[in-house]
N, C-alpha and C positions, 0 to 999 in steps of 0.2 A: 653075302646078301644077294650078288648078281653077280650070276656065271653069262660072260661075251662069248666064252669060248666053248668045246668041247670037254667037259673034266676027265673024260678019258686018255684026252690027251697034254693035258696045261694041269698046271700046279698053278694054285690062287694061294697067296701067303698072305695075312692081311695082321701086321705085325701089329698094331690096335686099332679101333674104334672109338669113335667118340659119340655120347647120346646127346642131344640137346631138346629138354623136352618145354614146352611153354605151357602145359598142367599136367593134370594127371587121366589117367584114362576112366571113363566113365560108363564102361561096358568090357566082359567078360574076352574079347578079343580087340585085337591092332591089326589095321591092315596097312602094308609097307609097299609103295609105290617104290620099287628100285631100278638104277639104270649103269652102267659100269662104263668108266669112259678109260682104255688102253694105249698107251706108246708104241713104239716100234720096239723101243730102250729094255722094255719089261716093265715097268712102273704102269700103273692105273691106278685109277679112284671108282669105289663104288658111293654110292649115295643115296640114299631112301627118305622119302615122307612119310611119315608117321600121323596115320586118322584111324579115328573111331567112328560111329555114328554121329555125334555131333560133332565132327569135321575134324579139321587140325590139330593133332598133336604138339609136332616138333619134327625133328631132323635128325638122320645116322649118317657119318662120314666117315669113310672104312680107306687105307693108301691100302694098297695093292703092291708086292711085290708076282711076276707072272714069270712061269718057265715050264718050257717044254717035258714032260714024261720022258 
């Protein structure tokens, strides 16, 4: 969802997702406010808000496993 890093050089492994939506969308696209928060350890979380035109969606929480090329 959100690359912190270079993908030329980090591998993002993001072993599942979870959606959570509070309706359904009510226009032809979604836009995804996403932000990735990283460890030192390799572990991170991405996370995103989910709008339409008539505002809030819901929420995507993605774990991150992270390692060097």
């Amino acid at each position: 969802m959100s690359a912190a890093l270079p993908a030329e050089e980090w591998l993002f492994i993001p072993p599942s997702m979870t959606t959570t939506l509070a309706r359904f969308p009510e226009a032809d696209w979604v836009h995804m406010s996403c932000r990735s928060h990283l460890s030192a350890d390799g572990l991170g979380v991405s996370h995103a808000t989910l709008c339409d035109p008539d505002g809030y969606l819901g929420e995507v929480s993605q774990p991150l496993l992270v390692r060097g090329r």
